[in-house]
C-alpha positions in Angstrom: -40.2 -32.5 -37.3 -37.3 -30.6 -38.4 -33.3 -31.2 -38.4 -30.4 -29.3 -39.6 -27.9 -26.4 -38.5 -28.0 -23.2 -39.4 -24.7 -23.1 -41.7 -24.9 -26.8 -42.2 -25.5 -28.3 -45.5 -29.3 -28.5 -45.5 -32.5 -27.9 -43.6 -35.1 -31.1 -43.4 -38.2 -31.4 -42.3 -40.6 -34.0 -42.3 -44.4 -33.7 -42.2 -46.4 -36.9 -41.5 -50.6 -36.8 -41.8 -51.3 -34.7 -44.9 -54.1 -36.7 -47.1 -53.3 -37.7 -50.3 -54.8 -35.6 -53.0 -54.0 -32.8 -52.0 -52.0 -30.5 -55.3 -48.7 -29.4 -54.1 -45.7 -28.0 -55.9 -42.2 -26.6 -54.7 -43.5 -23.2 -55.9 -46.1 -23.0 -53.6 -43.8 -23.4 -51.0 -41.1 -21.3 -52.0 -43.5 -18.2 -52.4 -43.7 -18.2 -48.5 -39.3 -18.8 -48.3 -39.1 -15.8 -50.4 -41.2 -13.7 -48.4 -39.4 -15.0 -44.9 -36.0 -13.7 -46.7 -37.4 -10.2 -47.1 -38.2 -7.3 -44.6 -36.2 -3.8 -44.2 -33.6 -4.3 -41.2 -32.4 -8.0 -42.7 -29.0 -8.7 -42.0 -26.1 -10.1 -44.8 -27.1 -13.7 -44.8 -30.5 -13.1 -47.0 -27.9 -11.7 -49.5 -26.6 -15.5 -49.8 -29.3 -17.5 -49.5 -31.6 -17.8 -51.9 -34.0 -20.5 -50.0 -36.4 -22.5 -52.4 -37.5 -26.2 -51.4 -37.0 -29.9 -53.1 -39.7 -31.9 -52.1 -38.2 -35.3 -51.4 -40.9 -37.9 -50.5 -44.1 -38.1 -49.9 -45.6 -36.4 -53.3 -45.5 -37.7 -56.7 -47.0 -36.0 -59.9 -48.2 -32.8 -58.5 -50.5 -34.6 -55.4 -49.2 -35.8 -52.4 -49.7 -39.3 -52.1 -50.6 -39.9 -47.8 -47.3 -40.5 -47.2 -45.0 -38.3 -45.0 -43.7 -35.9 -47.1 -39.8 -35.0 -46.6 -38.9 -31.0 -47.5 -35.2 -30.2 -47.8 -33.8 -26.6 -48.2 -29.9 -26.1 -48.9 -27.5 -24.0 -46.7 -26.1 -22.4 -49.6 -23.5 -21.0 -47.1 -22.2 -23.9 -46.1 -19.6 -23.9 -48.3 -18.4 -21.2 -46.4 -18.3 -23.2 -43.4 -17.2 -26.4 -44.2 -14.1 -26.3 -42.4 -16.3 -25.6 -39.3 -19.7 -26.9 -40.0 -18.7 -30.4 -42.0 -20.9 -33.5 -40.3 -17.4 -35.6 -41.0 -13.8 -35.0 -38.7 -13.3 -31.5 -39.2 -9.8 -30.6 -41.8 -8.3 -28.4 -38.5 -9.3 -27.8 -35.4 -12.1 -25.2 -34.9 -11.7 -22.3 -32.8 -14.2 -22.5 -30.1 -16.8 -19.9 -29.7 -16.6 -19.8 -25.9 -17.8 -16.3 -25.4 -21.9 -16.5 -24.5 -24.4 -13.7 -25.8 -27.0 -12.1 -23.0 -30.3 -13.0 -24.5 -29.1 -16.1 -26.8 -29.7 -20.0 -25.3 -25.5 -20.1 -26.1 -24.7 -20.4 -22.3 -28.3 -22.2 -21.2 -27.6 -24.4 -24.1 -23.5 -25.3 -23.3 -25.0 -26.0 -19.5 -27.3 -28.3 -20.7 -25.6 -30.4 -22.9 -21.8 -29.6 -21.3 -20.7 -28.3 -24.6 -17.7 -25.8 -24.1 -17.5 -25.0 -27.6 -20.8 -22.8 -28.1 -21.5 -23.2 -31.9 -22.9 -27.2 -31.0 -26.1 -24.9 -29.5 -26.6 -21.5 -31.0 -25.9 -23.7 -34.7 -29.2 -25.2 -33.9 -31.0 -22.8 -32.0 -30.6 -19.9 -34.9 -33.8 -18.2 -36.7 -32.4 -20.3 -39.7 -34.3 -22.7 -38.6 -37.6 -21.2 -39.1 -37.0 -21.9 -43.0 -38.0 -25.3 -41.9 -41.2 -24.3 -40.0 -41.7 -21.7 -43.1 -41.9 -24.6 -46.1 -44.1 -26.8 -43.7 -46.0 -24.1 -43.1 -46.7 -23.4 -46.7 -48.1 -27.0 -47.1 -50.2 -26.7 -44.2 -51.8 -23.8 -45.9 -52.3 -25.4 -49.3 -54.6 -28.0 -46.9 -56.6 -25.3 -44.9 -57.4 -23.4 -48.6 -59.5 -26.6 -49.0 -61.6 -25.6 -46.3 -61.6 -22.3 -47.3 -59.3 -20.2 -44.2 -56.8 -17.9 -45.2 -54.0 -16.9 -43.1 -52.1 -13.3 -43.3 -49.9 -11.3 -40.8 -48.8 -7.8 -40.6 -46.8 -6.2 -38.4 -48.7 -3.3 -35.9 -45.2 -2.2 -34.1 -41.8 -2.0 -34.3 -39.8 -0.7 -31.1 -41.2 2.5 -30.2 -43.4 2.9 -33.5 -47.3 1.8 -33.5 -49.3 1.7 -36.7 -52.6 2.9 -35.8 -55.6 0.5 -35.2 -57.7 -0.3 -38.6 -61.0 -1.5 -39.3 -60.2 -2.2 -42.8 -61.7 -5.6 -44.1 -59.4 -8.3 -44.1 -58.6 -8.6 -47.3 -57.3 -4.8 -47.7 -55.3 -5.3 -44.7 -53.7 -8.6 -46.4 -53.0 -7.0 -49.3 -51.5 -3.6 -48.3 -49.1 -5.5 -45.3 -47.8 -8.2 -48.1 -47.0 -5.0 -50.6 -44.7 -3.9 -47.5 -40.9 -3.8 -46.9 -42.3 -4.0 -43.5 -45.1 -6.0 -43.6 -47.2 -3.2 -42.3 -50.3 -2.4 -43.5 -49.9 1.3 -43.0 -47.6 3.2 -45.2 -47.1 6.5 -42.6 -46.5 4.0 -39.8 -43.8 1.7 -41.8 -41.9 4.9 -43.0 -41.2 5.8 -39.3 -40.5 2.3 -38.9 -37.8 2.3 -41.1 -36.6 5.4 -39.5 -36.5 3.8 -36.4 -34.3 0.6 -37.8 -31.9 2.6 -39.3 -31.2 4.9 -35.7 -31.1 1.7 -34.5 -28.4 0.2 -36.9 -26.8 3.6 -36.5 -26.1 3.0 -32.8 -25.1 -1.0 -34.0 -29.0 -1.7 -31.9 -31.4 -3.9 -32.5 -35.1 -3.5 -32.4 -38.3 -5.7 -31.5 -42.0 -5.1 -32.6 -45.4 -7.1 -32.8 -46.8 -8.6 -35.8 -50.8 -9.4 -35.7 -51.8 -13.1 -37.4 -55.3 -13.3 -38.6 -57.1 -16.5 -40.0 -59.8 -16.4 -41.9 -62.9 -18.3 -42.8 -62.1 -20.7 -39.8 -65.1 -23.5 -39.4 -66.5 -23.2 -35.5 -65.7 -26.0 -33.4 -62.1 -26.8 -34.1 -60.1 -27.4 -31.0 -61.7 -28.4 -27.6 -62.9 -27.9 -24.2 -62.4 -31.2 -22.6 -58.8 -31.1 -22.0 -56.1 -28.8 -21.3 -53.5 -29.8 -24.0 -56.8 -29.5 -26.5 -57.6 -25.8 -26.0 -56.7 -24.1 -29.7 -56.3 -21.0 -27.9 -53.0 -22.6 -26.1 -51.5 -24.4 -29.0 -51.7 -21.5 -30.5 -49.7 -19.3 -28.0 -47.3 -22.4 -27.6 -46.7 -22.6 -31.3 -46.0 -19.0 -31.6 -44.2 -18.1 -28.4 -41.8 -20.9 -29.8 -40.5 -18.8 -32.5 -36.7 -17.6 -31.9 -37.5 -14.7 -30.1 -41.1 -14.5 -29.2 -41.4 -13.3 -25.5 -45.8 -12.5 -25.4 -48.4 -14.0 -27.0 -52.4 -12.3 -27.1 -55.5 -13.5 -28.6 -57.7 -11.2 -29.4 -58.4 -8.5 -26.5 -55.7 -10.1 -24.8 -53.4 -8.2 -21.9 -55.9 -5.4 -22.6 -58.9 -7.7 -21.3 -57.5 -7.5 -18.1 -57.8 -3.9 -17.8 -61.4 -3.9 -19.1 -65.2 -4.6 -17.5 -66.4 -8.0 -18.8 -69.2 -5.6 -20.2 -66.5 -3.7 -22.7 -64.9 -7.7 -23.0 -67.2 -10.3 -24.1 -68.4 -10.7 -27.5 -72.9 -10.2 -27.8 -74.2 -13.2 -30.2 -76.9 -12.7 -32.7 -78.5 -14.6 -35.3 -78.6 -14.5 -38.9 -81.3 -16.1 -40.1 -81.4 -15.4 -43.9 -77.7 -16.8 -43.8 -79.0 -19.8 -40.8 -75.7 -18.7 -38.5 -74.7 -17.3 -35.7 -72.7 -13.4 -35.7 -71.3 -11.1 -33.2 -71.1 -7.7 -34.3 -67.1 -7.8 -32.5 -64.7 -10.0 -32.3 -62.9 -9.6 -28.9 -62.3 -12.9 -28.1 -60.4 -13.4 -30.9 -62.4 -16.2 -32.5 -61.7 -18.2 -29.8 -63.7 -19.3 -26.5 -63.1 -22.3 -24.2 -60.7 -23.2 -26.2 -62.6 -23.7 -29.5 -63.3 -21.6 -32.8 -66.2 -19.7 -32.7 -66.7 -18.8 -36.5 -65.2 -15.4 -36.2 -61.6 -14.7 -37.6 -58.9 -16.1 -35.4 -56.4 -13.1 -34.2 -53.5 -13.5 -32.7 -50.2 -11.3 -31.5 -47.2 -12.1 -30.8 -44.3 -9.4 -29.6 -40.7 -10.3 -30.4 -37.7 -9.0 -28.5 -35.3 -7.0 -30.2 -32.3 -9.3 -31.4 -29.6 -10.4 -29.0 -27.0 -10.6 -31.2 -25.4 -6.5 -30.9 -22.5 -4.6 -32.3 -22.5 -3.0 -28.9 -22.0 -5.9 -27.3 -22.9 -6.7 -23.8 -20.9 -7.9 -21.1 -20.0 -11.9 -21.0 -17.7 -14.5 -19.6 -15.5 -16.9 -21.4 -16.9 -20.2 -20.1 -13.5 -21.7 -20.1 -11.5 -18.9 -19.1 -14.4 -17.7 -16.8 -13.2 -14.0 -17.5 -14.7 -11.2 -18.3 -15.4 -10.2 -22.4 -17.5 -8.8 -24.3 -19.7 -11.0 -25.9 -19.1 -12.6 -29.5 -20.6 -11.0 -32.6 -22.5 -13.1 -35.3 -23.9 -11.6 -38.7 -27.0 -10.7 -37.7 -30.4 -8.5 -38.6 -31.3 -5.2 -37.2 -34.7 -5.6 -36.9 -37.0 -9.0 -38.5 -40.3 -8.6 -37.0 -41.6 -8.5 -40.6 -39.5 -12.1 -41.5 -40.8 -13.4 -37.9 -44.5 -12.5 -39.4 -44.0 -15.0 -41.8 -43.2 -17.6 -39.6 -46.1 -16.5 -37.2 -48.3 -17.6 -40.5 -46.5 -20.9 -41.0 -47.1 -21.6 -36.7 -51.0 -20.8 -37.1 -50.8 -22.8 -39.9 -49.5 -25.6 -39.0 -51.9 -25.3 -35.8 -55.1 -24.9 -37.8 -54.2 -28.0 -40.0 -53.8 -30.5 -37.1 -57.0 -29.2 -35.7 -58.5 -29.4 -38.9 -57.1 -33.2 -39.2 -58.3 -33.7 -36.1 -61.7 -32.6 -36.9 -62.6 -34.0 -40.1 -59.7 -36.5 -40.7 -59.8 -38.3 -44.1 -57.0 -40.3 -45.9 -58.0 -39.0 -48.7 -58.6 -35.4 -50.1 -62.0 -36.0 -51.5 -63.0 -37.9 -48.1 -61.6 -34.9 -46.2 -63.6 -32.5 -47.8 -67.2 -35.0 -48.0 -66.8 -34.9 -44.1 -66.1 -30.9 -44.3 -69.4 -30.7 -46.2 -71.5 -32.7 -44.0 -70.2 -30.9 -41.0 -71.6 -27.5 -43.1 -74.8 -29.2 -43.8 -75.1 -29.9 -39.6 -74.4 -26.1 -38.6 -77.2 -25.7 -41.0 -79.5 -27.2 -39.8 -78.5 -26.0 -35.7 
């Protein structure tokens, strides 16, 4: 659970179910908030905030302690605001923002909760918020190390631009994409990328792209079959296509299974017997089928839209007016598919830690990993 406005004084979150035991320091958290600041196409606000966590509850000498554990980042901007953003009676009267962007919630959002001045929704419904998800994120990963899955993104488009398919390991892939501006693995592609992003600024545009998520070392047989709400495969696509611009989510194959035999699709199973497990020589499915891990890296895309908020802005309505503008302007980025890959880590995160939870449980660190081991010891012996 999260709370807090995007030029408010702080971002909170909460995380409840984390076993105690478990090493965890604000550094480790605010390695993963440095890296959602950065990416080539930012806008002016990563220039002011400079986000790093204070870990409020839940952990006490190093460990956390079972307890929820209670993150809070501060809006170092909001002292820019306060005459605007202050949670106490205002010093003057605000001047509404009544003028909706095309492709923000601002006029869904004033609908919905009859709000005619527009900053009570789009305060909320900023990318600001994904700081939160970012930190939680972070401790989710410290938890899933214990079981020994990594999670790393890069980005494999950005508007017109595609880096080219790789069959590099994992790890190289990881490495090169963290090393860039761009989170992109390939340096030729990220160069035109930046090309790209700076027509685009040049023209006061905006561009999308898609960033690839990849987990691995991911146990088989977490998530389910039995019930819809269970099915990995979906929490992951919800938890992703609920990042601030997200419009398509793929697992492995995806949209290109559709336009494939089931011959060119599926995924052929072998065995390994010196190392007693089960392989396939690809991995279309994405490490996922039915719904549940299959032991092959999980692989998830996700394409983001290019940012609503334009200097060449689009037409609007004043919704108490009702006549014609053009629509407000906010500081915003040019492009931040790479920032959004972050936050596509934290999501998987996040995911693969309640299925994780859900798998092995344990109150405790040490009974968390005893039930991991004995779960080993049974795919063993399969």
């Amino acid at each position: 659970m999260t709370a807090g406005e995007s030029h408010g004084p702080r971002l909170t979150a909460l995380v409840e179910g984390v076993p105690s035991g478990l090493p965890l320091l604000a550094e480790d958290i605010d390695v993963d908030l440095a890296r959602r600041q950065r990416g080539y196409g930012r806008g002016g606000r990563m220039k002011i905030e400079t986000d790093q966590v204070e870990i409020v509850g839940g952990v006490r000498g190093g460990e956390t302690l079972g307890s929820p554990i209670a993150l809070s980042i501060t809006n170092r901007d909001h002292a820019n605001w306060v005459d605007r953003m202050s949670p106490g009676p205002l010093p003057a009267p605000a001047e509404p923002l009544s003028r909706p962007r095309p492709g923000h919630v601002d006029l869904a959002g004033g609908l919905k909760h009859d709000r005619h001045d527009l900053r009570d929704v789009l305060e909320r419904a900023s990318a600001r918020e994904t700081a939160s998800r970012t930190a939680v994120g972070a401790v989710c990963r410290k938890l899933l190390r214990v079981a020994g899955i990594d999670v790393f993104a890069h980005v494999v488009s950005i508007g017109p631009v595609d880096a080219p398919p790789t069959s590099s390991p994992p790890e190289e892939i990881r490495g090169r994409s963290r090393a860039s501006d761009l989170a992109c693995a390939d340096p030729d592609a990220e160069a035109r990328m930046k090309v790209a992003i700076r027509d685009a600024a040049h023209s006061g545009d905006t561009l999308g792209g898609v960033f690839e998520v990849v987990a691995t070392g991911v146990l088989p047989g977490l998530g389910s079959h039995v019930q819809w709400d269970r099915k990995l495969d979906g929490r992951l696509a919800q938890a992703l296509m609920s990042i601030q611009a997200i419009k398509g989510v793929e697992i492995g194959l995806g949209f290109m299974a559709a336009r494939s035999s089931g011959s060119h699709v599926h995924d052929p199973i072998h065995y390994d017997g010196a190392a007693r497990r089960f392989t396939r020589p690809t991995n279309r499915a994405g490490g996922l089928e039915g719904g549940i891990t299959n032991g092959m890296p999980v692989v998830c895309r996700a394409a983001m839209k290019p940012i609503a908020t334009l200097k060449k802005a689009l037409a609007s309505v004043d919704v108490r007016t009702k006549e014609p503008y053009q629509a407000a302007f906010e500081r915003s980025d040019v492009c931040a598919v790479a920032a959004a890959s972050v936050v596509g880590e934290a999501m998987v995160c996040i995911v693969l830690a309640d299925a994780l939870l859900e798998k092995f449980a344990g109150d405790s660190l040490r009974e968390l990993t005893r039930n991991i081991h004995g779960y080993r010891a049974q795919l063993d012996e399969y």
